[in-house]
N, C-alpha and C positions, 0 to 999 in steps of 0.2 A: 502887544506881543503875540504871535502868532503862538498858538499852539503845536506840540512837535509833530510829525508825521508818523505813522502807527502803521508803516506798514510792515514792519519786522518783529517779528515775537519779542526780541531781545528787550522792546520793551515793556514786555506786560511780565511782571514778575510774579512768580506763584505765592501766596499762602502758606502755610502750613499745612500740611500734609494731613487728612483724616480719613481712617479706613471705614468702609461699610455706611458710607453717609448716603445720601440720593447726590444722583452726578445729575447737576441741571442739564447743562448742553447735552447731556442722551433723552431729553425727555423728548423731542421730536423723534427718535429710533426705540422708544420703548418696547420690548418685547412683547408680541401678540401673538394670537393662534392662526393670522394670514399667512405667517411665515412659511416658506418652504424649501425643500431639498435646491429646487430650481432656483430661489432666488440664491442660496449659496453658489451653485454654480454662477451666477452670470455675476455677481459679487467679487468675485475672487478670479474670475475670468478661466477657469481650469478648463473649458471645453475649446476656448481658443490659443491654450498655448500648453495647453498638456497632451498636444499632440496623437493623442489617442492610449496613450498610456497611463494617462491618472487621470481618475474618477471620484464622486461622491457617492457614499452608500447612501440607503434609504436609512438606515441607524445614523446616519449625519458624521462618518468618518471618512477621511479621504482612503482612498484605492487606488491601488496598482494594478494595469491592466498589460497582465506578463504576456506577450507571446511565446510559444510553445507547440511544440511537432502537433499538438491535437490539439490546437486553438487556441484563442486567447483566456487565460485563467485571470479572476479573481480573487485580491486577497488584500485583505482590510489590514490598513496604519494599524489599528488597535492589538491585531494578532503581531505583528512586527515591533510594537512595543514592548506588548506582553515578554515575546521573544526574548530581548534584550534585559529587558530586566530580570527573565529568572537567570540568565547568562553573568549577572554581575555588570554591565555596562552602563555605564551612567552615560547622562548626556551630559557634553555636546557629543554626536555622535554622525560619523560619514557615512551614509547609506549608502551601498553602491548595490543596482539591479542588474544583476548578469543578464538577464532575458534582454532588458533594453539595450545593451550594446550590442547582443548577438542581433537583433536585430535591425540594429541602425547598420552593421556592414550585411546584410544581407540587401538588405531597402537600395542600399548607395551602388553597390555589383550588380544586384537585377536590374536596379535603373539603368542604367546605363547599360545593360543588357538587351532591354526593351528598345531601349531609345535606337539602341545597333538595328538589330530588326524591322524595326520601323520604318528607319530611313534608306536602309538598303545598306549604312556603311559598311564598308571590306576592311576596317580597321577593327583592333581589342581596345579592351579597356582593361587600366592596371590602375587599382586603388592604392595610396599611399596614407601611412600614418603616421604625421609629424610626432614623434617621441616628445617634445617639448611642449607639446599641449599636455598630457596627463604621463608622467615622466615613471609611475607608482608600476613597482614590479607587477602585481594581480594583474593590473588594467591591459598592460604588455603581454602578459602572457594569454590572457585572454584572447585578446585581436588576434595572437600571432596562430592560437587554438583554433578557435572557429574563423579566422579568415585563410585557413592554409586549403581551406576548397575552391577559395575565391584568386587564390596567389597573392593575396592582400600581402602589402607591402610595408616596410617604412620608412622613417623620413630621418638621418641622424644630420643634426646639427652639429658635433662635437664630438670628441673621440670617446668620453665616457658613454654618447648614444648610440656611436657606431659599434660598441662593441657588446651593448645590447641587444642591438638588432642580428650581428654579428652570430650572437650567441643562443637565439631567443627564436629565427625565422624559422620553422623546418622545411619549407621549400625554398627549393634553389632557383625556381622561377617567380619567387617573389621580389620584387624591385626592392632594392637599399638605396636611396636616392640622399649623396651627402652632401649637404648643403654649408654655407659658413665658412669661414676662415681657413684656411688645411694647411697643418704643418708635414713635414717629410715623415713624422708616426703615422700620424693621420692617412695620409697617402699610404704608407704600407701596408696598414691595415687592411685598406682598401684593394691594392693589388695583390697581398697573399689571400685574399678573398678569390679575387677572381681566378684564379689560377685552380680555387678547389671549385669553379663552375659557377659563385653566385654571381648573380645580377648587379653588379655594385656599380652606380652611376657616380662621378666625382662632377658635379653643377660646377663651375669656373663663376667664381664672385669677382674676382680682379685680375688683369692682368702678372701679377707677380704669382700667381699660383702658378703658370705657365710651366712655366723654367722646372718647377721641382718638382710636375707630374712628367711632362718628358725625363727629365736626370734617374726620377726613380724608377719607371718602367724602362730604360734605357738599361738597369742596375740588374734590376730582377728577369729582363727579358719575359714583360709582361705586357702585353696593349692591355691602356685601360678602355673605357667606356666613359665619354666625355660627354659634358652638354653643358649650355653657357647659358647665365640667368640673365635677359635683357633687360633696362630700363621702358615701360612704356610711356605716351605722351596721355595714353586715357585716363581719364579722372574719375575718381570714383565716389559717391554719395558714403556718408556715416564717419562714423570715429578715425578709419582707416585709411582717409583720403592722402597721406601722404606717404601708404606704401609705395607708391606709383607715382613714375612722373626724373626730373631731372635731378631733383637733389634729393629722394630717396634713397637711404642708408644703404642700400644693399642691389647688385645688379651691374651690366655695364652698359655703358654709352655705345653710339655706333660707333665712335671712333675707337673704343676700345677692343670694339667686337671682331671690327676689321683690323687690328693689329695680333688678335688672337687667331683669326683665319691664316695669317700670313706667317704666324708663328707654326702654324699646326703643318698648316703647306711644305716649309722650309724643312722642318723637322721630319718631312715624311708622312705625319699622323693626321693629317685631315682628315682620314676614310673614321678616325674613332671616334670624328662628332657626329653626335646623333641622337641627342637630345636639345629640342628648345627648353626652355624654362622660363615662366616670367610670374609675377603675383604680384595683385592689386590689395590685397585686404585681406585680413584675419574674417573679418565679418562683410558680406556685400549686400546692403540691404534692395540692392535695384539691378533687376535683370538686365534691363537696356548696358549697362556698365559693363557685363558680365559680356554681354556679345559684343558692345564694340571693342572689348579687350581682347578677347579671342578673335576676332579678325583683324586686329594690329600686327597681334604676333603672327598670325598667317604668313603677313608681308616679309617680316622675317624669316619666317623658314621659310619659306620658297626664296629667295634671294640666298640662305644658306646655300641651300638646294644647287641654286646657279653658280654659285663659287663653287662644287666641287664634293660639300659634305654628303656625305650617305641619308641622315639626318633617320625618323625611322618611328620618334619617340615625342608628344607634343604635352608637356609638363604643364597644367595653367594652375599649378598653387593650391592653395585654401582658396574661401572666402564663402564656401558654400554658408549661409547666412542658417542662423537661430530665428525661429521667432518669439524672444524673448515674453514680450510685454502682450502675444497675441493679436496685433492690430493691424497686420497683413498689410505695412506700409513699408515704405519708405523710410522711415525714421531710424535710426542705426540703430534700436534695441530690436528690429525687426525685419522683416522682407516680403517685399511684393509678389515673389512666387514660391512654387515646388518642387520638389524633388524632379519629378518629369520634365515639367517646365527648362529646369536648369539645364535636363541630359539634352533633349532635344536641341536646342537653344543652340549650346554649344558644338552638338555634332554638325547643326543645318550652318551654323558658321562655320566652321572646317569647312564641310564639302562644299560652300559656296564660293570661299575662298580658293580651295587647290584644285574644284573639278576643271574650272576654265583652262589653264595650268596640264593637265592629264599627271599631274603629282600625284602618287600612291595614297592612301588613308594612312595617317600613322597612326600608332600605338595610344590613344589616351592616358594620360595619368592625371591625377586629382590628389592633391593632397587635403583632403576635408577633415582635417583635425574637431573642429569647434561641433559642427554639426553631427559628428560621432559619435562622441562622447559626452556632451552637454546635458543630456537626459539622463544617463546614468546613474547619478548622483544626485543625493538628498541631503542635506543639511537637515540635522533635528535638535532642537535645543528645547530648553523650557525654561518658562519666565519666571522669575525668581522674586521678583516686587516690580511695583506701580506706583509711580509719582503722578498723584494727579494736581489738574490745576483747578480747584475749586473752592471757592470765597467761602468763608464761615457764617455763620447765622450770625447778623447784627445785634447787638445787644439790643434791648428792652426794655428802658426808655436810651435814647443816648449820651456820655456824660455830657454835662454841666460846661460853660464854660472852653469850649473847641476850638481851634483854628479855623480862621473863617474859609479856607482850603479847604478845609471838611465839613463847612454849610453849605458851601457850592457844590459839593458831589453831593450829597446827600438831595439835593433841591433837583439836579442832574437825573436822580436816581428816580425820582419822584414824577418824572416828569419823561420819561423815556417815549417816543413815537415813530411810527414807521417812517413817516415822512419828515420825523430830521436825526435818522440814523447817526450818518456824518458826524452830524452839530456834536451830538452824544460825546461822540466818541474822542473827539476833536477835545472837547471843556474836561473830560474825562481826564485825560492823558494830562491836559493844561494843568487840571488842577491839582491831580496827585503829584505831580513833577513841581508841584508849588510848594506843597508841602513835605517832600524830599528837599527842597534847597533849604525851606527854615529847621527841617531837623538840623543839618550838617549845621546853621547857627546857635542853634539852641533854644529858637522857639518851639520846635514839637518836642515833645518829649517821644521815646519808643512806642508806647502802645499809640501815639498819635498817630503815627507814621504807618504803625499797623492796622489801624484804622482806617487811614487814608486807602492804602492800596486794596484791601480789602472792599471796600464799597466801591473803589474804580473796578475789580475785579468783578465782582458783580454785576455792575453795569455793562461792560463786556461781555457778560454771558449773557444777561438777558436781551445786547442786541444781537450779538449771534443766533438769535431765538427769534428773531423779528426780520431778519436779513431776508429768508426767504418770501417773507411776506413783498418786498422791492418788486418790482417790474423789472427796472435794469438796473441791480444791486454794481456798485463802482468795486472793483479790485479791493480796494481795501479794505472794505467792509468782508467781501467774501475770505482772504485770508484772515480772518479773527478766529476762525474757528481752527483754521490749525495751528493757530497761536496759542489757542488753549487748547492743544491735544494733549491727550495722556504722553507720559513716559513709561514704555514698557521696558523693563532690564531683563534682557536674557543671556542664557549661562552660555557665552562664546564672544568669541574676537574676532571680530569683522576683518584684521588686520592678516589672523592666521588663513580663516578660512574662504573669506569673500573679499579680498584683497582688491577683486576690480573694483564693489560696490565704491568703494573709497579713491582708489587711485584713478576711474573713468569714470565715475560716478553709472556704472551697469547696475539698470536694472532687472535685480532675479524675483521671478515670482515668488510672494510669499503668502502663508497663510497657515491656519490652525490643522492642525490633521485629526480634529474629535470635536464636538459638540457644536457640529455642524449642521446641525438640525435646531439646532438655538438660532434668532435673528444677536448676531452682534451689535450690542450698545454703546461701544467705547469707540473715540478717534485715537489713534496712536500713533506716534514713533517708535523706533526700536532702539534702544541700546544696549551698548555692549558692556564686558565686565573689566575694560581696559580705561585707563584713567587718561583717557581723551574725546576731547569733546567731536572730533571724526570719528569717533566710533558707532557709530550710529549708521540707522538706514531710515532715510526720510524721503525715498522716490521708492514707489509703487505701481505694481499693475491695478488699474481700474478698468470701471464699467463702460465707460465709454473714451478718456483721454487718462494718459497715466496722474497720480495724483500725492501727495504730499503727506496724507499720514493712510494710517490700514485700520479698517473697521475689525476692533476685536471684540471679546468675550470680557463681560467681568470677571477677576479670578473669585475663587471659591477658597475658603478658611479647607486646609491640608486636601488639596486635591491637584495634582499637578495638571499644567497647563503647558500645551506642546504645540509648538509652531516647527514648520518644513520650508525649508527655503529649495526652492526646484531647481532646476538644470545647471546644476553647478558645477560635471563632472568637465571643462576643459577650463583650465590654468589655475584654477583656483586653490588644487590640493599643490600644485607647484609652484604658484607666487607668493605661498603666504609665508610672514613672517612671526619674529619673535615677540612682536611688542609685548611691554611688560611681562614680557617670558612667559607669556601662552603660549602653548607650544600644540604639536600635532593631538587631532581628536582622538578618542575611540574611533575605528574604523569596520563595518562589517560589511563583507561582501553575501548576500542573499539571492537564491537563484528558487525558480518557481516550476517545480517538474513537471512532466506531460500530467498527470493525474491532479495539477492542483496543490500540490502540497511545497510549502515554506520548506526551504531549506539555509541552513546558516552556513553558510558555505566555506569562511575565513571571518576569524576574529583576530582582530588588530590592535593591543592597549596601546591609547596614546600616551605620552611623553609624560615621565614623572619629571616631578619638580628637577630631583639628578640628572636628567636626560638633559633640560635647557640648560642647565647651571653650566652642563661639559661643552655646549653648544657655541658658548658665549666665553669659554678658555676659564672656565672655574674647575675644581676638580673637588668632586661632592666628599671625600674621604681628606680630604686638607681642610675644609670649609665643617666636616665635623669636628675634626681635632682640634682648632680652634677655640670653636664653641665650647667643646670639653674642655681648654685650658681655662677657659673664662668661668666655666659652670663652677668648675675646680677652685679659682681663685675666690671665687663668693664663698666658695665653702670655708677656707681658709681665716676668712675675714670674720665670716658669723653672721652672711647676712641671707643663707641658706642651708638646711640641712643638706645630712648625704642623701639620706632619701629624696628629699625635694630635687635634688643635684640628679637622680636615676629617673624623676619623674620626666625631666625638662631633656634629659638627654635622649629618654624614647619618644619623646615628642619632637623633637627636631629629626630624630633619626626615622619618624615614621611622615613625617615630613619629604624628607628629602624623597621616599619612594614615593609618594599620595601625586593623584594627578593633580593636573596646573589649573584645573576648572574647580566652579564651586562643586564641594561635594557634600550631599544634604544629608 
């Protein structure tokens, strides 16, 4: 009988749980005095994907490196805990850096600034910001604050966003670019907009918009501002690959395009198209993509151009890329260039396209949601307990009398070698799974059974210990060890707050924000305080390819232990849900003024328990009354005093206010 394959954790089962024991598998990472600040950096990858905005101190805490009218300021995690906890905020908690967004639209307007300059275009540039990447009042008002120098723009998908933007722009030279579905509200919004001067572009998704933005400007005696989102044939690298292309959800065909030109013609209004539109990707991790897409759509608006339109205005979407994981690839958690790279790229595509042509320069617009606002936000939680997966000290002699399942490990055990790792591990699995089948008969008894996996456990830590000793270690010996990685549980819902990590499986950089000047001895997963086995994050940024658990710290008897999950600020505070009715964090916005100094800018309690319960159609003052009839009837009965009855009902009632996270 073949023994089973071992390449899945599922089958190595844990032990029982013991705190403060020695963790074998850290004995190759033992804490020494070679350690250093540097190796934390290149460990945790923070100098290739912290963008220039987080740092390590030499005290071993991570840092914020704010931008600011007189340089770049530091200021240490530890002062911004500190912060929050005299403020009353417990984790889980949303960090938002105002400096890092004022600065990501400054970076995105000069770029493209420079890029003009450089190439000589005779065209502007008008930045756009898709509302439905970070939806959060602050975040919007913000952009709409510091981008009203730039005429920064933004992007409403939906009449509740259009009338955000509606409300929230204060220049009237800022683009309102509405994108999605448009009902005849929608549309009006739109045109008693323009009539007071804004910018309001209505993008055309389908041909059946047609009808009801002629009828309604036809109504109001209003031209609107029109532009049509085309289908491209380019394909694009990453997650995204099927924003673009023929049977992407959103856009039109040529054949539909030209039915919209013929509509526009007949109706008189050709002259109001003047926008193209097209987008390949939320994320583009590959330049080459990026320019042949922009020179597709070329072909399009100059062909607009030859039918008749004004045209004026060249929309190419999102897709400006994150580099998530740091590894300046290709890979869809990342990307092959920069900021300039992109502005260049895409201008030297336009003018290569329309100069042969002697077509005008148009207008740029960019809707860069993701790379906006991605760095803005910090996730901060702390870890609450540690399951680890670590064998017990054998007893001393062993009993008497065993399953001979448990002579073979033991002889197994006794006999471990580099050079027949495999074999090990192979007789290991054979034989503890031998005597798993005779328990379920009734030849092992319990403690046999925990005996049995206990010495196979052991033996898989001790070849995880010998693995690197291999020359060419096979796969499944190298994943043993994150077989037996720790379990970290930390205080948050991967469902509320990191929604991609799970649903695209995104990975966000993570790591400790203190005692970073410790070498970390632990392998780890992370889990969540939600009762699902997806709740977890088990892909990581690593040191050289991303990797399957995170090197952390041992915890410490009453000292809290604080992990940061990075560039979380697009979709994340907007996709997350309810599961088991974790609801919104604490949220702070923090801004870092020219002199250096921490400011708490906006404090946000998240959701009490009453919040989700109304969320979910419960209604927290019916769901008391209840409880009081029932607290009531125990009383009645005798199987509660009244006092106990006062006890139970301010506990429920302080309940229903108390957040939905653990609170220590």
């Amino acid at each position: 009988m073949n023994p089973p394959d071992t390449s899945t954790s599922s089958e190595i089962e844990p032990c029982e749980r013991l705190k403060n024991r020695p963790h074998n598998i850290a004995e190759n990472l033992a804490a020494d005095s070679d350690w250093t600040i540097d190796d934390a950096r290149e460990l945790y990858g923070i100098q290739r994907w912290g963008m220039g905005y987080f740092g390590i101190s030499e005290q071993g805490n991570a840092t914020v490196e704010a931008p600011t009218i007189n340089g770049v300021k530091t200021i240490d995690f530890s002062e911004i805990l500190d912060g929050l906890k005299q403020r009353g905020l417990d984790m889980p908690v949303m960090l938002r850096l105002e400096n890092l967004l004022d600065d990501r639209i400054t970076q995105l307007n000069e770029g493209f600034a420079s890029a003009i300059r450089e190439t000589n275009y005779h065209g502007e540039y008008r930045a756009v910001f898709p509302i439905k990447v970070n939806q959060q009042n602050h975040v919007i008002a913000e952009i709409a604050r510091f981008g009203e120098r730039f005429n920064h723009g933004l992007e409403a998908g939906s009449k509740a966003e259009l009338l955000i933007a509606l409300s929230t722009l204060p220049s009237n030279d800022s683009l309102i670019v509405c994108n999605g579905y448009k009902d005849e509200e929608f549309i009006d919004l739109g045109l008693q907009a323009r009539r007071m001067g804004l910018l309001v572009f209505f993008v055309i998704e389908t041909p059946k918009e047609v009808p009801i933005i002629l009828r309604r400007a036809k109504h109001w005696g209003i031209e609107p501002l029109i532009g049509v989102r085309v289908k491209l044939s380019t394909q694009v690298d990453g997650h995204w690959s099927n924003d673009a292309g023929d049977r992407s959800l959103f856009g039109l065909s040529t054949v539909q395009l030209i039915e919209i030109i013929d509509l526009l013609r007949e109706a008189e209004m050709l002259h109001c198209l003047q926008m193209l539109h097209f987008h390949l990707g939320s994320q583009i991790p590959n330049i080459r993509n990026i320019r042949d897409g922009v020179t597709e759509a070329c072909r399009f608006y100059l062909d607009l151009i030859k039918e008749g339109a004004p045209m004026g205005y060249f929309d190419l979407g999102g897709g400006l890329a994150v580099d998530y994981d740091g590894s300046a690839s290709i890979d869809g958690h990342s990307r092959n260039y920069d900021l300039d790279e992109y502005c260049v790229d895409i201008i030297e595509s336009i003018m290569a396209s329309l100069d042969p042509h002697n077509v005008a320069h148009p207008t740029i617009v960019s809707e860069s949601g993701r790379w906006t606002v991605a760095p803005m936000s910090v996730l901060l939680f702390d870890i609450l307990d540690v399951n680890d997966f670590q064998p017990l000290p054998l007893p001393d002699p062993l009993p008497e009398g065993i399953h001979s399942s448990i002579d073979f490990l033991i002889d197994i055990l006794r006999h471990i070698k580099v050079r027949r790792l495999q074999e090990n591990v192979n007789d290991a699995i054979y034989y503890r799974d031998k005597a798993r089948r005779a328990f379920q008969t009734g030849q092992v008894s319990l403690r046999e059974r925990a005996l049995a996996e206990n010495i196979c456990l052991t033996i898989l830590h001790q070849v995880a210990q010998q693995v690197p000793e291999m020359s060419r270690p096979p796969e499944s010996l190298l994943s043993i060890k994150d077989s037996l990685s720790d379990i970290y549980y930390g205080n948050f819902s991967v469902f509320q707050s990191l929604p991609d990590a799970w649903a695209i499986q995104q990975i966000f950089p993570v790591m400790p924000v203190h005692r970073l000047d410790e070498e970390p001895t632990r392998h780890a997963i992370i889990g969540d305080l939600t009762c699902d086995c997806d709740g977890q994050l088990n892909q990581f940024v690593g040191t050289a390819a991303n990797t399957k658990t995170l090197r952390l710290h041992q915890l410490r008897d009453d000292e809290a232990y604080c992990l940061g999950v990075f560039l979380v600020g697009a979709y994340q505070e907007t996709l997350g849900d309810l599961h088991n009715l974790f609801g919104d964090t604490n949220i702070v916005s923090v801004r870092v003024t020219e002199a250096g100094q921490l400011e708490f800018v906006r404090e946000l309690k998240g959701d009490s328990i009453g919040d989700v319960l109304s969320y979910v159609e419960y209604e927290p003052q019916s769901i008391y009354e209840q409880f009081r009839a029932r607290a009531e009837k125990a009383v009645r009965e005798g199987k509660i005093t009244v006092a106990q009855r006062q006890e139970m009902l301010q506990l429920f009632s302080e309940s229903l206010r108390g957040y939905t996270y653990f609170e220590g």
